[in-house]
ZAMAR-981879 format. One line per field, with one value per residue (C-alpha): x negated, y negated, z; residue number from 1; residue in one letter. Coordinates in nm, 2 decimals. Layout:
ZAMAR-981879
X	(X/...)
Y	(Y/...)
Z	(Z/...)
seq	(NUM/...)
type	(A/...)
end
This chain:
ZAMAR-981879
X	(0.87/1.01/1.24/1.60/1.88/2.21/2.13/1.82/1.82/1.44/1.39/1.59/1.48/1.08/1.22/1.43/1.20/1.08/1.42/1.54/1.28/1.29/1.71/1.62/1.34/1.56/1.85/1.55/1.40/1.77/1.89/2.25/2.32/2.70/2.86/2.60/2.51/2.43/2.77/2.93/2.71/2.76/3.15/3.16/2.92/3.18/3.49/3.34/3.24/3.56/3.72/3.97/4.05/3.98/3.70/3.71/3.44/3.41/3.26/3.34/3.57/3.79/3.83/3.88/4.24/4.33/4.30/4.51/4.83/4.80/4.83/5.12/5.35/5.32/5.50/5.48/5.74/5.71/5.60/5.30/5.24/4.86/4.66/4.58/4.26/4.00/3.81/4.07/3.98/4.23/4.49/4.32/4.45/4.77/4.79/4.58/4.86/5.14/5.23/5.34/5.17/5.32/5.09/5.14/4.99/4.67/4.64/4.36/4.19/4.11/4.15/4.39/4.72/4.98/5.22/5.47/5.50/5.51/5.82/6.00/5.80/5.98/6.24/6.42/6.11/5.86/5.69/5.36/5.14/4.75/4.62/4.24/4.00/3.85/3.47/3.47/3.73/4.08/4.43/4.67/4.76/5.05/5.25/5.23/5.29/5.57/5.73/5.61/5.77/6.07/6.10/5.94/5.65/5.31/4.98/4.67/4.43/4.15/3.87/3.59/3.46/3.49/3.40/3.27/3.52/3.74/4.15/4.25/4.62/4.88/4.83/4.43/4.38/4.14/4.13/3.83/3.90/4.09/4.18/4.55/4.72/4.88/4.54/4.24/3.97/3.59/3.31/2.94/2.86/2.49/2.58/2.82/2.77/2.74/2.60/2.44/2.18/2.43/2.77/3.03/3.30/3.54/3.90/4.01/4.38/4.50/4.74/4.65/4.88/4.74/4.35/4.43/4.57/4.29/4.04/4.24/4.24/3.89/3.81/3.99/4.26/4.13/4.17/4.02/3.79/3.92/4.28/4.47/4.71/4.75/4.59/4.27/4.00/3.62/3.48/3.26/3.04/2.64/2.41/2.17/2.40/2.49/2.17/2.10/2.41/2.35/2.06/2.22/2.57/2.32/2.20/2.57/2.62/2.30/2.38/2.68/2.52/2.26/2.53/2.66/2.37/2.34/2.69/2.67/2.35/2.49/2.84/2.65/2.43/2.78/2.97/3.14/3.04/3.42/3.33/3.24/3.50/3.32/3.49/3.74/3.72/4.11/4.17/4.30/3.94/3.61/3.44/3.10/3.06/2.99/3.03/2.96/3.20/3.26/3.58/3.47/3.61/3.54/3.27/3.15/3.12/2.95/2.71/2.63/2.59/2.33/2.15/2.11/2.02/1.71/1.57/1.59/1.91/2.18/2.48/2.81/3.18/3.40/3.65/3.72/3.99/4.27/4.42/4.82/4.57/4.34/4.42/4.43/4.76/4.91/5.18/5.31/5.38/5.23/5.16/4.97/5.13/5.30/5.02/4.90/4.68/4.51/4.47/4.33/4.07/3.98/3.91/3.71/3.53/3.14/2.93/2.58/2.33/2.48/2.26/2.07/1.70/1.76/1.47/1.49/1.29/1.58/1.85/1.71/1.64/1.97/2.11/1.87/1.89/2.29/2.32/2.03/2.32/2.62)
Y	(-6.61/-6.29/-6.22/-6.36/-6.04/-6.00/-5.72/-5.60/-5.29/-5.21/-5.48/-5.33/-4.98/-5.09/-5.18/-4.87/-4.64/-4.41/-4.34/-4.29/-4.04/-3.82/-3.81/-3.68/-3.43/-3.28/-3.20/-3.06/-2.86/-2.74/-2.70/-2.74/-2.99/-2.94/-3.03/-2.94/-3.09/-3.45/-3.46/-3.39/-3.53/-3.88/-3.84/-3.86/-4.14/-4.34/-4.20/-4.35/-4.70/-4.78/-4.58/-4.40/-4.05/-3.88/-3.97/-3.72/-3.78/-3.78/-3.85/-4.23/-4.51/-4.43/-4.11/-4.20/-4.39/-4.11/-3.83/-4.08/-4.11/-3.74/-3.67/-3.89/-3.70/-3.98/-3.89/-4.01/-4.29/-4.43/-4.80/-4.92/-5.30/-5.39/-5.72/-5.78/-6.00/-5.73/-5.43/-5.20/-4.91/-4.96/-4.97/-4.77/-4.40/-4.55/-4.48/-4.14/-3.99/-4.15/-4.42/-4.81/-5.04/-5.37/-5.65/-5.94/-6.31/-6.35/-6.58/-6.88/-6.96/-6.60/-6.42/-6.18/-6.04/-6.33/-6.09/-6.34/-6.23/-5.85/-5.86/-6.01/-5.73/-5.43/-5.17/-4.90/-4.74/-4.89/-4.63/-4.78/-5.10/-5.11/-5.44/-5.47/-5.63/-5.84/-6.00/-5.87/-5.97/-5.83/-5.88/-6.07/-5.70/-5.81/-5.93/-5.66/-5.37/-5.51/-5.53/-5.18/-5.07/-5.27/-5.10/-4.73/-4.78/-4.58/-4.84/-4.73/-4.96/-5.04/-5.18/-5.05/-5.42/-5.48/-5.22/-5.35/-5.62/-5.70/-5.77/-5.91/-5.94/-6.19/-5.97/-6.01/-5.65/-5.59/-5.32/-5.25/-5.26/-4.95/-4.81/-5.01/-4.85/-4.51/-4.41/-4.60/-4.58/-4.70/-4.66/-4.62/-4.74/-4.83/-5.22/-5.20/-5.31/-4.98/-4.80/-4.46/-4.40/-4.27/-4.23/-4.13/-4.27/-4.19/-4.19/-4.28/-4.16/-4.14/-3.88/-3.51/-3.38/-3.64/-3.51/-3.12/-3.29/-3.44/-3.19/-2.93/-3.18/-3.33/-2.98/-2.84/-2.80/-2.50/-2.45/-2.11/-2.02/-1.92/-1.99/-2.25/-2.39/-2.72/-2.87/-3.06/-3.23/-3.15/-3.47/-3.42/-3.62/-3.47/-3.42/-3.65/-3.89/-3.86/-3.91/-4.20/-4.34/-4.20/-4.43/-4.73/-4.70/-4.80/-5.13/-5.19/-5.48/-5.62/-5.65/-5.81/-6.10/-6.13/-6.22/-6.44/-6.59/-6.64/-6.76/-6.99/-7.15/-7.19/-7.36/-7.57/-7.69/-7.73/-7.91/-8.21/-8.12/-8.22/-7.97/-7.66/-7.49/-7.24/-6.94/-6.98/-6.74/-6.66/-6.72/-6.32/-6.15/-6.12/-6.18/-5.97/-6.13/-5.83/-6.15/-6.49/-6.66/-6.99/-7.21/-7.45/-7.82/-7.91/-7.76/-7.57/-7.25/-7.10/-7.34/-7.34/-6.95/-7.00/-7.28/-7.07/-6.79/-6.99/-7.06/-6.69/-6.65/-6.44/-6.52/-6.32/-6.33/-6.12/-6.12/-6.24/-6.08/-6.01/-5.67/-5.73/-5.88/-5.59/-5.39/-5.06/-5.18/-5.37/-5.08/-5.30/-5.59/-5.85/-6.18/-6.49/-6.74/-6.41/-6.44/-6.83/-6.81/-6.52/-6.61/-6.95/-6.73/-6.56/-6.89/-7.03/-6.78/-6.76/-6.54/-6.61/-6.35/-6.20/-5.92/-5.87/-5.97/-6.31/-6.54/-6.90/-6.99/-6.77/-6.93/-7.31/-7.22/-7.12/-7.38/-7.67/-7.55/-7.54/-7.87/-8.00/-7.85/-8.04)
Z	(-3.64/-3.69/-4.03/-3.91/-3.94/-3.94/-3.65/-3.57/-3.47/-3.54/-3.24/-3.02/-3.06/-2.94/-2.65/-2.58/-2.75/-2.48/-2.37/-2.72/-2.80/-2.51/-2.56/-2.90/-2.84/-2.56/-2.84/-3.09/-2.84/-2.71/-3.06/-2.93/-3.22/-3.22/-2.90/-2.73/-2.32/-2.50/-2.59/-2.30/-2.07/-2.33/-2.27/-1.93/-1.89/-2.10/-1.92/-1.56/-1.79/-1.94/-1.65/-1.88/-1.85/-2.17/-2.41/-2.74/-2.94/-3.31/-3.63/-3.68/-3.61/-3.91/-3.87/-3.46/-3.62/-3.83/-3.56/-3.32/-3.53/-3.61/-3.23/-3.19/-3.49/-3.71/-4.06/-4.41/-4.47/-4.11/-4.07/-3.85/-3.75/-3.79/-3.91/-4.23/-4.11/-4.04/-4.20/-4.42/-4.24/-4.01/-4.26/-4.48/-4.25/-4.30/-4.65/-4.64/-4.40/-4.63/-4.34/-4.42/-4.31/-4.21/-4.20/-3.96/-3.95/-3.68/-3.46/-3.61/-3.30/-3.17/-3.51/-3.34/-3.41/-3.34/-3.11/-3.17/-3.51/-3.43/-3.32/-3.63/-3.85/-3.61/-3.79/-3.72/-3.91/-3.68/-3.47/-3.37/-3.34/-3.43/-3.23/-3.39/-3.08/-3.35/-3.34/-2.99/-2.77/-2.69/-2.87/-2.60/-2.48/-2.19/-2.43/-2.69/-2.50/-2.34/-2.69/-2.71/-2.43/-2.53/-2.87/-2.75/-3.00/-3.02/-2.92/-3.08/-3.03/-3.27/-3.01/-3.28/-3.27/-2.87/-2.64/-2.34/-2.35/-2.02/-2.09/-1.78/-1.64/-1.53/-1.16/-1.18/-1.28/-1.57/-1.82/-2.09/-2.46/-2.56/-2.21/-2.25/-2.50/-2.62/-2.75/-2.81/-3.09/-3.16/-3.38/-3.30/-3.65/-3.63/-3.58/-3.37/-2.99/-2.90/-3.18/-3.27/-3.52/-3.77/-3.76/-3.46/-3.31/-3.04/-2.85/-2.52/-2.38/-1.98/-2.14/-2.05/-2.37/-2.63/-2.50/-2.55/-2.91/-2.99/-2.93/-3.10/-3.42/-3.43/-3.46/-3.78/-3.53/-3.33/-2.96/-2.94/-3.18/-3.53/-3.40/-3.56/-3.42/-3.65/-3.97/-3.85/-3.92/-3.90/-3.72/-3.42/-3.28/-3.25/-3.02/-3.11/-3.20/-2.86/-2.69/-2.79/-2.73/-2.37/-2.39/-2.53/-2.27/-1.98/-2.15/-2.29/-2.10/-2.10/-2.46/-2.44/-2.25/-2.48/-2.70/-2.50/-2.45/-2.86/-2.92/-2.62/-2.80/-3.13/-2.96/-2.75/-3.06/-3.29/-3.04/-3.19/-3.54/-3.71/-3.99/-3.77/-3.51/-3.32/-3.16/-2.94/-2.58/-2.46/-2.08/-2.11/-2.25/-2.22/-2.52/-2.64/-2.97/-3.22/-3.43/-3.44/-3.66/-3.76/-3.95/-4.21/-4.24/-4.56/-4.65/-4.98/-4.82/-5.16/-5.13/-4.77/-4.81/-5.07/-4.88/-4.58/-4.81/-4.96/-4.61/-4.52/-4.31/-4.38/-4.36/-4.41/-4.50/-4.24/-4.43/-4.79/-4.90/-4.63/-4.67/-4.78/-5.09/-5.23/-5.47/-5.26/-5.12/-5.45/-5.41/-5.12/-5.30/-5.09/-5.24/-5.17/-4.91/-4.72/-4.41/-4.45/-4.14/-4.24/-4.59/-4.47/-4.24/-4.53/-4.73/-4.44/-4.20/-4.19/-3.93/-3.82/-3.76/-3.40/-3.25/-2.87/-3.04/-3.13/-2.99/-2.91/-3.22/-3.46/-3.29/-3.34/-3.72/-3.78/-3.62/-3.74/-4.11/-4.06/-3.93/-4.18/-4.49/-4.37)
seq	(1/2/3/4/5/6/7/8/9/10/11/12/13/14/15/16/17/18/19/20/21/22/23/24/25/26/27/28/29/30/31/32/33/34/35/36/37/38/39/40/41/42/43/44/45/46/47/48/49/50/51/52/53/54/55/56/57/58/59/60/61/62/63/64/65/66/67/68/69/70/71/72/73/74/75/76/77/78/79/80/81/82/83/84/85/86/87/88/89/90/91/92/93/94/95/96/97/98/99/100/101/102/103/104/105/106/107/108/109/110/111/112/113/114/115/116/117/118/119/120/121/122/123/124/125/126/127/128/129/130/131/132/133/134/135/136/137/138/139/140/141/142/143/144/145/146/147/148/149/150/151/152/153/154/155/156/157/158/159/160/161/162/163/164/165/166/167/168/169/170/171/172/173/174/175/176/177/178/179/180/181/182/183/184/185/186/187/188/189/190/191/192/193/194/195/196/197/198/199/200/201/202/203/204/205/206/207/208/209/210/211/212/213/214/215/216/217/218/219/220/221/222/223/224/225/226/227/228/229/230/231/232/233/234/235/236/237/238/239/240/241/242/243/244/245/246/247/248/249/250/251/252/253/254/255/256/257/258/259/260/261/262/263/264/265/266/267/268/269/270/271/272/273/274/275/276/277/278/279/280/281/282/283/284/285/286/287/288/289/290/291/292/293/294/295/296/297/298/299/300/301/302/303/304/305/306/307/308/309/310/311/312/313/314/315/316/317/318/319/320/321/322/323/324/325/326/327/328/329/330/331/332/333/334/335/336/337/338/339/340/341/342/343/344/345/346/347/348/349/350/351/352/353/354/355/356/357/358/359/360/361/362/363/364/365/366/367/368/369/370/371/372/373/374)
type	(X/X/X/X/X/X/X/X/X/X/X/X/X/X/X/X/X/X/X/X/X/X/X/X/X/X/X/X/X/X/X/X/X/X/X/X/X/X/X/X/X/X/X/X/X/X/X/X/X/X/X/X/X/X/X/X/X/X/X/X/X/X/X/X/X/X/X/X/X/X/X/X/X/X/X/X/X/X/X/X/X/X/X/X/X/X/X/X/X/X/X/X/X/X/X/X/X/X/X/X/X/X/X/X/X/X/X/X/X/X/X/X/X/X/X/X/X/X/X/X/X/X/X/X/X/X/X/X/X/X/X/X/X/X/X/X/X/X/X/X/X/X/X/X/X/X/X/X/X/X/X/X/X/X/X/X/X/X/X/X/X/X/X/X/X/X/X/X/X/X/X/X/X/X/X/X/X/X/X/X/X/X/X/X/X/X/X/X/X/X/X/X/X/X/X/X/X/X/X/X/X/X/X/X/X/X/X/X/X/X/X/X/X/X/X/X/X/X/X/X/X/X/X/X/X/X/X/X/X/X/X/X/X/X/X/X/X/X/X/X/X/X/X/X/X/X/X/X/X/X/X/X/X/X/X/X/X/X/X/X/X/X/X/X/X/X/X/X/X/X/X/X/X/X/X/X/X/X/X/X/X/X/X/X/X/X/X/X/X/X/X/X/X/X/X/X/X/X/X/X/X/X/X/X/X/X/X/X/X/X/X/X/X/X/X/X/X/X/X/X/X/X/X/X/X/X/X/X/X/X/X/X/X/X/X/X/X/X/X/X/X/X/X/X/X/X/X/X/X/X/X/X/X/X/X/X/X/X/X/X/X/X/X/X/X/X/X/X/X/X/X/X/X/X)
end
């Protein structure tokens, strides 16, 4: 048996390896490194999958939620809703561009913000809402931008954990992961469904204004060269980070249904354990499992963790300490007991190894060995 990973991305580059190569050799030999014909070619590939109208590429995810709430005007001193269960990069822009953010309790069966509780967290200071598509599949958006609309508040959506994912309406229409709101945002981080070899990351928007933005911004804010007409950024996406995600976009959902197929092994081998609940799928989303994560009952999660450990499985936490907690946003004075779901995730949560390579004999070791523990 093959060494069990988190995410094998070695695996799934033999299989792919041809392509992959060729993409890059045709960058090399072009030498178009910067927003070069990989790029563009890349962008509208992912346009016609998500069917969205504008895809701007650039650097990463986190810079993807920064160049958003520059686009929409946001100012220092004004407040934006997010979730305090998920990676602080999300909140993290917020206090680089001097915004608030106002953390609201999740939801503990689908890890997602609980949009009944978005509404009570709303001010006259409110001016957007950051839903995070966690572990891969979509925040109840009806709902939510309803109370957008309601209130005239900016979505960005943080789908850097869920592209591919399918929201699908009270009227039977369906809409990918970040194509619903004001502006979306991903990351191609290199274990990410649809990762790069490196970083990148990208926007989507159906708003004509919000594209020209965007570009302008990703770009230190230059719509014709060496005229400025804004403060910018310098965060493009390459060309060979671009190629092979030109690669990797055609087996997208392939992917996601081999994690399906993982996560639908593991529930079906959990079922009826009392001290394991396995992930819950809402009626409203597809789900592509970027994670596989599990609630504890009872259980010595320390323990378990090194158990796993000495039988060669990793294991991880996502996430330990829920953001109103750390120490980067003490300033906002949030204590424990303020988001008691969340802060019961935190105590609780453990993902399995989640990636496209896992073979049958993985996926009956992890399970066995987990089983064998409790």
């Amino acid at each position: 048996m093959n060494p069990i990973q988190m995410v094998d991305l070695k695996s799934q580059y033999q299989k792919i390896k041809n392509e992959i190569n060729a993409g890059i050799a045709e960058v090399v030999e072009s030498s178009a490194f910067i927003n070069g014909p990989a790029v563009h070619g890349f962008q509208s590939a992912l346009e016609n999958y998500l069917s969205v109208k504008h895809v701007i590429p650039c650097g990463n995810g986190t810079d993807a939620l920064q160049i958003a709430m520059m686009a929409l005007g946001l100012k220092p001193g004004d407040e934006v809703i997010t979730s305090a269960f998920t990676f602080i990069a999300t909140a993290e822009v917020l206090g680089l561009l001097g915004l608030t953010p106002i953390f609201v309790d999740v939801e503990a069966h689908t890890f997602n913000m609980n949009v009944a509780e978005i509404e009570k967290a709303i001010t006259p200071k409110t001016k957007a809402i950051v839903p995070v598509h966690l572990f891969g599949q979509c925040c109840d958006m009806e709902p939510l931008l309803d109370l957008a609309k309601k209130y005239n508040l900016f979505v960005i959506e943080d789908a850097c954990q869920a592209i591919g994912a399918d929201y699908t309406f009270k009227d039977g229409t369906t809409k990918k992961a970040g194509t619903m709101g004001t502006i979306g945002c991903t990351s191609f981080f290199p274990s990410k469904n649809l990762g790069c070899y490196g970083d990148g990351g990208a926007l989507f928007t159906h708003d004509d204004h919000l594209d020209y933005l965007m570009r302008g911004i990703v770009n230190h804010g230059m719509f014709k060269r060496y005229y400025h007409e804004m403060i910018g950024v310098n965060s493009r996406l390459d060309s060979i980070q671009a190629a092979v995600l030109s690669v990797k976009l055609k087996h997208l959902d392939e992917y996601a249904a081999a994690r399906r197929n993982a996560a639908n092994f593991y529930n079906e081998a959990f079922v009826g354990n009392p001290k394991l609940i396995t992930p819950s799928c809402a009626d409203y989303s597809s789900h592509v499992f970027h994670q596989y994560t599990l609630r504890l009952q009872d259980v010595d999660r320390a323990k378990l963790i090194e158990n796993m450990n000495s039988v060669e499985v990793p294991v991880m936490i996502y996430y330990p300490v829920p953001l109103h907690l750390q120490n980067a946003f003490a300033s906002l004075g949030g204590k424990t007991g303020d988001l008691p779901v969340t802060e019961a995730l935190c105590n609780k949560v453990i993902s399995l190894p989640m990636h496209t390579e896992l073979s049958l004999e993985q996926l009956e070791w992890i399970t066995r060995h987990l089983l064998k523990f409790l």
